[in-house]
Rosetta silent file (secondary structure, phi, psi, omega in degrees, C-alpha in Angstrom):
SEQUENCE: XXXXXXXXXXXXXXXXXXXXXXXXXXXXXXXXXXXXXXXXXXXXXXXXXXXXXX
SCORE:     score description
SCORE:     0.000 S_00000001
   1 L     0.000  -10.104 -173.500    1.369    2.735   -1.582 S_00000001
   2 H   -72.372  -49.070  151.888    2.816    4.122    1.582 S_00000001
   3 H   -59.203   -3.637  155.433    5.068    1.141    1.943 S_00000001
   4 H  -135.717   34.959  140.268    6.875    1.647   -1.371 S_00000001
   5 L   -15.199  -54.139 -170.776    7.054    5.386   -0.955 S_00000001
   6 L   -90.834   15.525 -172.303   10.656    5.188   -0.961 S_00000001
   7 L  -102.032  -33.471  172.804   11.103    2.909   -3.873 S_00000001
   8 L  -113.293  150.319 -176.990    9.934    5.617   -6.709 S_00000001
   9 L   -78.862  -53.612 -174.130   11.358    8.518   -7.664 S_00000001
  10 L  -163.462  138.061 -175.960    7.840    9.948   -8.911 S_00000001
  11 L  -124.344  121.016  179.860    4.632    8.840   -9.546 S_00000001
  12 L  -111.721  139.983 -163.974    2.317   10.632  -11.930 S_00000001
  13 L  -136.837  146.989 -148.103   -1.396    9.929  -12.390 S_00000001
  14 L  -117.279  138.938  179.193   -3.264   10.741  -15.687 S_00000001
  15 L   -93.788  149.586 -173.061   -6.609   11.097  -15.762 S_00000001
  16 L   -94.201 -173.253 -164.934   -8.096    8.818  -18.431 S_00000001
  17 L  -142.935  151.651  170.376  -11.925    8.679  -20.013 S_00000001
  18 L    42.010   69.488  163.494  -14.654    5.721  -19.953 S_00000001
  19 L    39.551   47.041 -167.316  -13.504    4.460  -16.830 S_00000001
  20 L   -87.905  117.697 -163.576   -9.964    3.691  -17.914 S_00000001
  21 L  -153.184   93.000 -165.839   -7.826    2.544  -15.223 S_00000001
  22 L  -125.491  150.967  153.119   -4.079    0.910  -16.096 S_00000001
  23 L  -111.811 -178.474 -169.204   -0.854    1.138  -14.344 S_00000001
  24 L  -147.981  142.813  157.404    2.764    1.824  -15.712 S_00000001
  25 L  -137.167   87.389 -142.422    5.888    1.320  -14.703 S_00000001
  26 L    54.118   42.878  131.297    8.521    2.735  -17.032 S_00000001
  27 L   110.625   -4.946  176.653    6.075    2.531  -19.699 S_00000001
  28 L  -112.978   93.973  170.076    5.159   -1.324  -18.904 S_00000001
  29 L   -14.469  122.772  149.699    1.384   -1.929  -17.951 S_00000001
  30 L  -136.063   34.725  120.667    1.333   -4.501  -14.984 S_00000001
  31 L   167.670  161.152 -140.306   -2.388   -3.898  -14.799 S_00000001
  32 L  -127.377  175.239 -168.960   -5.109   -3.128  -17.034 S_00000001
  33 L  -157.923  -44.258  165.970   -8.649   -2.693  -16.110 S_00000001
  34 H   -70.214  -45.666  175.757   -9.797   -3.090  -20.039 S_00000001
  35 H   -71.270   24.081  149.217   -7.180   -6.477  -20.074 S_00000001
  36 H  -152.814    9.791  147.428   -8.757   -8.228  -17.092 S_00000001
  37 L    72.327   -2.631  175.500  -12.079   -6.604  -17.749 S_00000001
  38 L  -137.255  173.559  154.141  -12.890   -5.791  -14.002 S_00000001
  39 L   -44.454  157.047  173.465  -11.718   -3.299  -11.487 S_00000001
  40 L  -103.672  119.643 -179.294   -8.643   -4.519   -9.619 S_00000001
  41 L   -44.002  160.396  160.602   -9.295   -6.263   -5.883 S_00000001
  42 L   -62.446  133.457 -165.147   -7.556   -4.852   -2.799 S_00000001
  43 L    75.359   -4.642 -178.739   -3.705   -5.409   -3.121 S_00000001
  44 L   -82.613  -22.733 -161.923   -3.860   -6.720   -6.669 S_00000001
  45 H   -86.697  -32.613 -167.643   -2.392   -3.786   -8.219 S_00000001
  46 H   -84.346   11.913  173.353    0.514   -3.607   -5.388 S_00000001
  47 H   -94.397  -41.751  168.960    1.059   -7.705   -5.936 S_00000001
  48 H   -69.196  -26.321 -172.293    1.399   -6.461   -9.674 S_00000001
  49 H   -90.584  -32.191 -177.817    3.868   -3.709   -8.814 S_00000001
  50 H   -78.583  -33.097  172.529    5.655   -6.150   -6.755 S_00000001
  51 H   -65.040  -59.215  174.814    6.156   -8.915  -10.017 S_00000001
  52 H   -37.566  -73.501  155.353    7.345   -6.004  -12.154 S_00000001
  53 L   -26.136  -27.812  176.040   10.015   -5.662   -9.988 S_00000001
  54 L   -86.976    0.000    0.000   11.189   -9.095   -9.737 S_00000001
């Protein structure tokens, strides 16, 4: 995440229950941990942060 430090304004992280582990961006999931049913690989979430952007 240190490479797109400067790209958000703020990042806030919630903690969830029963291993719940999604991201948001303005309120739009680009990745789920219940929707692809595993943990997310190294770099998958910031390959997801990078399509949300495009």
């Amino acid at each position: 995440m240190s490479a797109h430090q400067h790209e958000f304004e703020s990042l806030t992280l919630i903690p969830g229950t029963k291993g719940i582990f999604d991201v948001a961006v303005d309120g739009d999931v680009v990745w789920s941990k219940a929707d692809h049913g595993r943990q997310a690989e190294p770099g998958e979430v910031l390959a997801a942060l990078d399509t949300a952007r495009s």
